[in-house]
N, C-alpha and C positions, 0 to 999 in steps of 0.2 A: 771368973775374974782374971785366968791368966792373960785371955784376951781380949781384955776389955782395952786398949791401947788400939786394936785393931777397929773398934767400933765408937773411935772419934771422930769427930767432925773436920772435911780439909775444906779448903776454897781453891776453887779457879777461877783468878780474877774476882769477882762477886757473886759466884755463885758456889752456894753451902752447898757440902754432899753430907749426907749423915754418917760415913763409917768412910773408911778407906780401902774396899773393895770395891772398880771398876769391873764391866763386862769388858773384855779386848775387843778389837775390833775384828771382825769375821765375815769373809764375804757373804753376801744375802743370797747367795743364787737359789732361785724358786719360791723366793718370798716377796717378789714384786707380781704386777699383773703387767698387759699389755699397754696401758695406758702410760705405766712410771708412777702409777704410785704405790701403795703397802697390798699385798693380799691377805686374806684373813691367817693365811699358815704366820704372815711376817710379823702383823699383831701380834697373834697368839704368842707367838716364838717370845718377842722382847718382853713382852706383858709376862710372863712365865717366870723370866728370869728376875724382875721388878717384884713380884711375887715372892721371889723364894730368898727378900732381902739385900738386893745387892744392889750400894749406894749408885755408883752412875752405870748406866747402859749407854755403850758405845755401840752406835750400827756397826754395819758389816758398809763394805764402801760401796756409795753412790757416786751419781755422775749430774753434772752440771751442763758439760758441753755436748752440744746437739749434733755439733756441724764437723768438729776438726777428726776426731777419731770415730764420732755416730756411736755411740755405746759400745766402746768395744768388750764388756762383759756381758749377756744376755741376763733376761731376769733380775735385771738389780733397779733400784730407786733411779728416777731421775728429777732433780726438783724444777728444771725449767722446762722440761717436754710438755707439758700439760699440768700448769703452775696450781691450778683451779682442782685439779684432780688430786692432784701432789700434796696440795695442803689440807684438802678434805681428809683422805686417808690417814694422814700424820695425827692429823690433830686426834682422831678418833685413839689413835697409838699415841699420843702423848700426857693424853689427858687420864686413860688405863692407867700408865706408866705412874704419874705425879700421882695418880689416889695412896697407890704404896708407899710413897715418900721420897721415891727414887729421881732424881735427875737424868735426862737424856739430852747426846751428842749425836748430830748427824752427821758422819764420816764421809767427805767430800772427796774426789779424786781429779788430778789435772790429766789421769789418762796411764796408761799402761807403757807405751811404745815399744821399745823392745821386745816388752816383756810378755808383752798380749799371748794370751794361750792358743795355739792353735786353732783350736775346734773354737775358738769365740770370733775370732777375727773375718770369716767371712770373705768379701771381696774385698775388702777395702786394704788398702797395702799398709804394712806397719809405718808409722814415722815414730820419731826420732829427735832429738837436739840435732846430727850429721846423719852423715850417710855410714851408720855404724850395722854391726853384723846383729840381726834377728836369735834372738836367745834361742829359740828352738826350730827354726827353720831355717834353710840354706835361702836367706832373701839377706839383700841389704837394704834397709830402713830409709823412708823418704825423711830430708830433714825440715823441720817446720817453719813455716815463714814467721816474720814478725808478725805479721797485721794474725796469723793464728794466733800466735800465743797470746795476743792484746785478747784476743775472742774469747780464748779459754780464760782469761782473767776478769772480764767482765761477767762470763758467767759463773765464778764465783760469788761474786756479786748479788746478782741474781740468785741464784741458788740459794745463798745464807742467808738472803733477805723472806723466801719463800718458807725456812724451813725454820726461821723465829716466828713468820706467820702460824705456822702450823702448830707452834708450842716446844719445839726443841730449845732447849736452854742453854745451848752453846755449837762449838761445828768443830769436827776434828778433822785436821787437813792429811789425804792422802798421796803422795807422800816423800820427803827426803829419807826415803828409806828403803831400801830391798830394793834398791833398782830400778824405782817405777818412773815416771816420766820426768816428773820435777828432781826424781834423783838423778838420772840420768844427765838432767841439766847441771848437777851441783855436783859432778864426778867428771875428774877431766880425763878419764879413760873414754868417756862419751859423748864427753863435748867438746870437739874441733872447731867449736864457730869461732870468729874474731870478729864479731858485730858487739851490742853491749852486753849482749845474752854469752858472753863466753868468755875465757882468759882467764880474769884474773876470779879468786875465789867470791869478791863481791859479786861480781859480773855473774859468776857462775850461782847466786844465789836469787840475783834479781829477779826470777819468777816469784819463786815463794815469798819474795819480800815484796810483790805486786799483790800477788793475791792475800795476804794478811791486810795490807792496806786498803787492800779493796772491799773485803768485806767488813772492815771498821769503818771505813766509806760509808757503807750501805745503810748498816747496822746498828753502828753507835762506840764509842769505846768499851764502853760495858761490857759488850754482845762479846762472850768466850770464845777464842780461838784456841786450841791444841792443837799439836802438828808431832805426829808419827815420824820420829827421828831415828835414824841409825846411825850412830857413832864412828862403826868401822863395816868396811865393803867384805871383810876376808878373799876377796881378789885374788887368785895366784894369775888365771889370763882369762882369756874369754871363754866361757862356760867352762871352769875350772875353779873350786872352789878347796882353799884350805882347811885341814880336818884340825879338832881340837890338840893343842900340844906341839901344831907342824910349825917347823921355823920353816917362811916362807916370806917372800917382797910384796907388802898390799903393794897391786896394781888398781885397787879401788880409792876407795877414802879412806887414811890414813890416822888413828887417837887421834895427832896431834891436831891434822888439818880439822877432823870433827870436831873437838873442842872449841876452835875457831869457829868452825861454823853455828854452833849451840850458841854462842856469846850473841853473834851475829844476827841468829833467828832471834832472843829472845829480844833484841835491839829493835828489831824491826815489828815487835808488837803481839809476839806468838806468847800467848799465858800461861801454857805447860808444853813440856814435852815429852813424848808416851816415845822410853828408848829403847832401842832394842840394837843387836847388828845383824850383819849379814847381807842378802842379795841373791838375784835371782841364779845368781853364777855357784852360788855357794848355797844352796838353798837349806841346807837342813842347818843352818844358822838362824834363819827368817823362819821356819817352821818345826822346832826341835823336834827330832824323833825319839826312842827312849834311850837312843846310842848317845844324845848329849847329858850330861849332868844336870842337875835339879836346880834353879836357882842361874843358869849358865847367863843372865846377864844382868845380875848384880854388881859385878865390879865397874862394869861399864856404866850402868847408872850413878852409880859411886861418884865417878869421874867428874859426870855431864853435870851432879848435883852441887860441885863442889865449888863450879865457876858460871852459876847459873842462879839467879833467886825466884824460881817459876819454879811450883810444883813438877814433880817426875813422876812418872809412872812406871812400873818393873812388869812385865810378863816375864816368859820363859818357862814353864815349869813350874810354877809358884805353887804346887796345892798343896802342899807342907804347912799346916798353920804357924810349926814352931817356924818355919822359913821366915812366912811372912811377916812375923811380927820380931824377928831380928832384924828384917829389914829394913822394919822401921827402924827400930833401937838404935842399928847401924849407920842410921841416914844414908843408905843406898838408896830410897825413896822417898815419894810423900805417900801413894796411892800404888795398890798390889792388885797386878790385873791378870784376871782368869780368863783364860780362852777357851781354850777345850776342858779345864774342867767345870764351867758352866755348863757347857754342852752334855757332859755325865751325870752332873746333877745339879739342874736349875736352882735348888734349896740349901746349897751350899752352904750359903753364908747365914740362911737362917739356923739351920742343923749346927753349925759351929758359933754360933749366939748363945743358943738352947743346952749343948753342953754333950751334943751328938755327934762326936766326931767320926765316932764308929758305923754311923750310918752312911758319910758319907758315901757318894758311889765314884772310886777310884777312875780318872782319863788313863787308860794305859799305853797313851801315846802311840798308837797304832797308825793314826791319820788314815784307817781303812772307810769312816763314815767321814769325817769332815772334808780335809784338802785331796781326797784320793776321789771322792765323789764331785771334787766342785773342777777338779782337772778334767774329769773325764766324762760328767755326768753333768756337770753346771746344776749340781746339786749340793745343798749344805745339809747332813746331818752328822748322827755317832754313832757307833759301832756301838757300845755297852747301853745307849739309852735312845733304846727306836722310840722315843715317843718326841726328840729333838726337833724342831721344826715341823714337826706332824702330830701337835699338841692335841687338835682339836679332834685327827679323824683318826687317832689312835688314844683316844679319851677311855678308861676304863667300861665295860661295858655292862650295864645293870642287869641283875640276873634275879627269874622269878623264884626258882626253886634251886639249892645246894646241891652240888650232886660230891661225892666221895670219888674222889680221883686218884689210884695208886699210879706212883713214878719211879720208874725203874729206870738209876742211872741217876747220880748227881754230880753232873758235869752242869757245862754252864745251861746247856741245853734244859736240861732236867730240873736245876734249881730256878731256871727265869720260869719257865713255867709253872711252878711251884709256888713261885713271887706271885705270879699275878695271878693266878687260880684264887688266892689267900686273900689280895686286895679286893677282887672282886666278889669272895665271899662264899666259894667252894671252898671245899675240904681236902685238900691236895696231901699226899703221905711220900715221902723221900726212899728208897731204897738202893741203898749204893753198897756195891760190894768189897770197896775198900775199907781203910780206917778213918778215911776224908773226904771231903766233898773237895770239888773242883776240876776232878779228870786232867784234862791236860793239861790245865793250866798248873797245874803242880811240876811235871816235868819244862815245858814251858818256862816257868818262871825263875829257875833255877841259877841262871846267871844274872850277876848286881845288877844290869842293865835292863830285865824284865821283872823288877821285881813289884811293878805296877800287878800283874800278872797276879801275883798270890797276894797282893792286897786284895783285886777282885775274888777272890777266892773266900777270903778272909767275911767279905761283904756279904759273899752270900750267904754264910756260912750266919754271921749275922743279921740279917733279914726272915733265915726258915725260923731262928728266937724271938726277933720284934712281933715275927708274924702266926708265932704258935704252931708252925707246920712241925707233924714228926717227921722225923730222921732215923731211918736206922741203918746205922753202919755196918760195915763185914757181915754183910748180907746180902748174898747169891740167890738172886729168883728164879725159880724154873717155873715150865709149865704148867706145872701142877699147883704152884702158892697159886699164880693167878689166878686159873680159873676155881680156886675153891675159895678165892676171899669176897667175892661179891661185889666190888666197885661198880661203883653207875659208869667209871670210865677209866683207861687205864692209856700212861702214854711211855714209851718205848725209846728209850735216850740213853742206849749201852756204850753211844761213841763208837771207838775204831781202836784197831790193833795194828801196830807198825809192822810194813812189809819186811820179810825178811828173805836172805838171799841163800844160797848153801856154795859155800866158797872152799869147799873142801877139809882145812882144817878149822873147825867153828869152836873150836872152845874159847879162843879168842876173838870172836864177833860178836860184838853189841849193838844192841839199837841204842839210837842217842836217848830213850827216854833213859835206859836203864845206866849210861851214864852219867845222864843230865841228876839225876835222882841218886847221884852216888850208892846205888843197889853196885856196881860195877867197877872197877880202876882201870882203866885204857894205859895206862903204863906214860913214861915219858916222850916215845914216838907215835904217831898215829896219823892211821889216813882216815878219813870220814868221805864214805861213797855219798855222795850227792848233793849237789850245789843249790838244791833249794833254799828256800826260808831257814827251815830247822836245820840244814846241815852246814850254812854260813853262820847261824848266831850261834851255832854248838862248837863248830869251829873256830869262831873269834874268842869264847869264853873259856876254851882251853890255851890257845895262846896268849891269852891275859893271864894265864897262871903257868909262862913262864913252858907251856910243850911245845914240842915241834910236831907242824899239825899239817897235814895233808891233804888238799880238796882232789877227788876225782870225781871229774862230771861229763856224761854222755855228748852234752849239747855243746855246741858251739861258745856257750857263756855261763856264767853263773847267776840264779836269777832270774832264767828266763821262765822256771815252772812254777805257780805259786810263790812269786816275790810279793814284796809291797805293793800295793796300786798305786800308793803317794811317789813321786820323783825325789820326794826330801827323801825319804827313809830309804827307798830303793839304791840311791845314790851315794846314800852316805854310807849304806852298808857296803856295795861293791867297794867303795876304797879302805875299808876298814879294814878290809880284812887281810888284803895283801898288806896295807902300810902293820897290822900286827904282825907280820911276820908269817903268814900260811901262805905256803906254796899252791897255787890252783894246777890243776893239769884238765883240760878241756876236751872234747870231743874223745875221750877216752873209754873205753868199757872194762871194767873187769872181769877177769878173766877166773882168777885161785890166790889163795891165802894160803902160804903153808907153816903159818904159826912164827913166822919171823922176816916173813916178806908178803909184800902182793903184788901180784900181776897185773899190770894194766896192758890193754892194746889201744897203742895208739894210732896215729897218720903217720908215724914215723918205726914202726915196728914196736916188738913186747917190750914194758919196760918196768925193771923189778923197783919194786920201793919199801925197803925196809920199815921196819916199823912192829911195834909191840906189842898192837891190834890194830882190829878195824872196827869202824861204826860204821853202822847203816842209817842213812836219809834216806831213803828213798819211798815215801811217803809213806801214804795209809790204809788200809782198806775199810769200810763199814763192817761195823759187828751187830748185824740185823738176825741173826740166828732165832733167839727168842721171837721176836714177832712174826718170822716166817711159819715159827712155831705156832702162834696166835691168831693169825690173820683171818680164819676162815672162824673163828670159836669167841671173842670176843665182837658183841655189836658196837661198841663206840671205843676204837683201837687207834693212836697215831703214833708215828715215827718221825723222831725229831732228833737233830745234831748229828754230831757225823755217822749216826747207825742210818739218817735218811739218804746223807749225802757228805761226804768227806769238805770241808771248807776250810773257813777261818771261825773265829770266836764271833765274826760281827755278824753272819750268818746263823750260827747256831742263837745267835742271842734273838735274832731278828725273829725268825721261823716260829721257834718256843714262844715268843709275846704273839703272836699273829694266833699261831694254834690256840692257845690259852687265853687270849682274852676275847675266844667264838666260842667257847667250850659251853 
């Protein structure tokens, strides 16, 4: 009953949603076919999460126009390429969708420009509102004629009238936001035209106030428009983006001018608006990584709801339910939308109905399966839930006879396989030699900003209960338990043990688990050897508590060995860390520690740096010992997480569901 507030009825425009939980909008890459319309992963995907109770499904963005940019994302929807194609598919996907009760939006885009990723763009040259600089490459951007943009406006048109054929029940416009092409237009850091498409703020709005008109044009006034709004650019200059807390001059969109503009959209016909900030300049605004705060654009919806009487929409971080449902309380919103923790677990919203909060399965904002694979991979999935967009060929797998599977090792590796062993209806048994499950993510998790981390922890910890597996803790397996307990199969998930250096004086050198885990007190100064992953966020999370903290790193930069794959999270972290106050020293080696200084050698000769200890980053090594032990003596033996191979968590999770659900 607490949240039964959360599973009320909103409108947009005329059309009921049952609850007020949204899917956010998420690029589709790999869930189209060749033709432009849904493939069966894109089905499944939406249908999944219309399944697991969640009032409206917002696509991930399609594309309308054929001719002016030609698709500049691959693998995504398109509704006028093959109109006949486009609505056959839908409809099959909308008609799934409405059995559950759920409403669906199809997310339309007027184009990328600037912003077009690399590996998508192809040959064709970016354009632009001017002849402004290309977000990630050293091009200057062609700018668009009129008689284009008249095109791209008619094929909204088109497009919305195709995609009510097919049964979607409204169209979310992409977007005055993040920098994308219509924002670009409505941002006079990127729009130098002086035709009517530029100047003054009306001017600079007139696309998106073509295109709402156009497909009420088309459609009918009834037919639901949303439009994907950012409020503020956080701009400092051209790919430069300001960090939480930094006093800095938006060179983007400005509260105030935003505000203006909100008024303005909802004037011109738009029936909500799904708000967010940021830009592609300042990206980890537009794609929060776990470095931003939970809730990070609540006040800004706050704002836009205050001079606006159109439904709002809040992403951000939202999987907090008490969040959620302050946000309502608060009128920061009307409608609480989940992006990536959809992606962790499709049942979200049914599990938080049901009174299962503790099932959910934590987003630990890693962006290593969603934005880090759709940059690089032009692929959308999760790191914590391989079965994301690959519902149907990673479907549980029926099994004739149970076999009794011992697991040595409950890291995430060890416990996912354990999960799905248990669903599928083997007999899987835990053995970890701590007093916890979770392995790294315990040390891991240790600072406020990963504390998704030991949620996941917590979950699995919770699922070996829902799902009856034993556990037993502070228990060391040797050779010998194995081969004298009899299992049909046995899998091998001891993880890894942190490299360690011999610096001469070592009684003060620790590895960052043993400080992260306060086993250790690194004192008030300190250096931390190595600029990877773990020795930047070990580093930031001392000096958030006020030490003075020292990176030495071999490489030319920090980050460049095992960073984030996402640009948001990679990016935000490189300026975190220096704007907290850690000194980096680069292309450096060390040298000796003699218990109140360390040596480094740099390009510039030795140079001492005091300090009270040292930590060691400097990665991992696999602890496969046991199964080298086993390899030749057990017949159905596998090695899984970092005892297979040193990674990340989306790895170890990924491997363990694959082994386990062929078992």
């Amino acid at each position: 009953m607490r949240y039964k507030e959360l599973f009320t009825p909103v409108s947009i425009g005329k059309c009921l949603i049952k609850n007020r939980f949204s899917m956010a909008p998420m690029g589709p890459l790999g869930l189209s076919d060749s033709e432009g319309g849904w493939n069966q992963r894109g089905i499944d995907y939406y249908v999944e999460r219309a399944k697991g109770g969640t009032g409206l499904i917002i696509t991930g963005v399609t594309f309308s126009d054929c001719k002016v940019e030609q698709q500049s994302m691959p693998n995504c929807p398109n509704s006028t390429y093959n109109p006949v194609h486009f609505v056959r598919t839908s409809k099959e996907m909308t008609e799934r969708v409405h059995a559950y009760g759920s409403k669906i939006f199809l997310m339309m885009s007027a184009g990328f420009g600037r912003v077009t990723i690399p590996t998508n763009l192809g040959e064709f040259p970016p354009v632009a509102p001017s002849a402004i600089p290309h977000r990630w490459l050293d091009k200057i951007c062609r700018p668009l004629t009129v008689d284009e943009i008249h095109s791209i406006v008619k094929s909204f048109g088109d497009g919305a009238y195709n995609a009510m054929r097919a049964g979607f029940d409204g169209v979310e416009i992409h977007a005055v936001h993040e920098g994308y092409l219509l924002d670009q237009f409505a941002i006079s850091m990127f729009n130098l035209r002086n035709d009517e498409y530029g100047g003054s703020l009306e001017n600079r709005l007139r696309f998106a106030k073509e295109v709402v008109e156009e497909i009420k044009s088309r459609c009918g006034r009834d037919f639901p428009v949303s439009l994907r709004f950012g409020l503020k650019s956080m701009i400092k200059d051209w790919r430069d983006g300001a960090l939480p807390g930094e006093n800095f001059q938006e060179k983007g969109r400005d509260i105030q001018e935003g505000l203006q503009a909100a008024k303005l959209l909802v004037e011109y016909g738009y029936d909500a608006l799904d708000v967010d900030v940021g830009s592609y300049d300042s990206w980890w605004w537009s794609h929060p990584p776990m470095y931003q705060e939970k809730g990070l654009y609540r006040k800004y919806c706050h704002m836009v709801k205050e001079v606006v009487d159109v439904p709002i929409l809040c992403a951000g971080r939202m999987d907090d339910p008490d969040m959620a449902l302050e946000a309502l309380e608060s009128k920061d919103c009307d409608i609480v939308n989940l992006g990536r923790p959809l992606l962790a677990d499709p049942n979200y919203v049914r599990k938080l109905r049901s009174g299962r909060i503790d099932e959910i399965r934590p987003c630990i904002s890693c962006q290593e399966g969603c934005m880090g694979r759709i940059q690089h991979y032009s692929m959308i999935n999760c790191a914590v839930n391989p079965q994301a967009a690959r519902e149907r060929v990673t479907a549980y797998n029926h099994i004739l006879k149970p076999k009794r599977v011992m697991i040595v090792g409950g890291g995430v590796a060890g416990c996912e396989a354990a999960r799905v062993l248990a669903i599928r209806g083997h007999k899987p048994e835990v053995f970890e030699k701590s007093a916890q499950l979770g392995g790294n993510l315990i040390p891991g998790g240790a600072p406020n900003f990963k504390c998704d981390d030991l949620a996941l922890a917590r979950w699995y910890t919770r699922q070996m209960e829902v799902l009856g597996v034993p556990v037993h803790l502070n228990t060391a397996v040797t050779r010998d338990d194995v081969l004298s307990t009899g299992y049909d199969a046995v899998i091998i998930a001891t993880g890894s043990t942190p490299k360690i250096l011999t610096l001469g004086s070592d009684d003060k050198v620790y590895t960052a688990a043993q400080v992260l885990t306060n086993e250790k007190d690194c004192g008030n100064t300190t250096v931390v050897v190595g600029g990877g992953l773990v020795g930047c966020e070990t580093a930031l999370w001392l000096a958030q508590q006020g030490k003075k903290v020292t990176i030495v790193e071999a490489l030319s930069e920090i980050l460049q060995q095992n960073g984030p794959l996402c640009s948001a999270n990679k990016e935000m972290l490189e300026r975190l860390v220096p704007y907290s106050g850690v000194e980096i020293i680069t292309g450096a080696r060390v040298k000796g520690f003699n218990g109140s200084s360390l040596t480094a050698e740099t390009g510039n000769g030795l140079l001492e740096i005091p300090c009270d200890s040292v930590i060691l980053a400097v990665g991992y090594k696999a602890e496969d010992s046991l199964y080298r032990q086993l390899e030749f003596d057990v017949p159905e033996l596998y090695l899984l997480g970092d005892a297979h191979q040193v990674s990340n968590i989306m790895y170890a999770i990924w491997d363990a569901f694959e082994i386990a659900n062929n078992i």
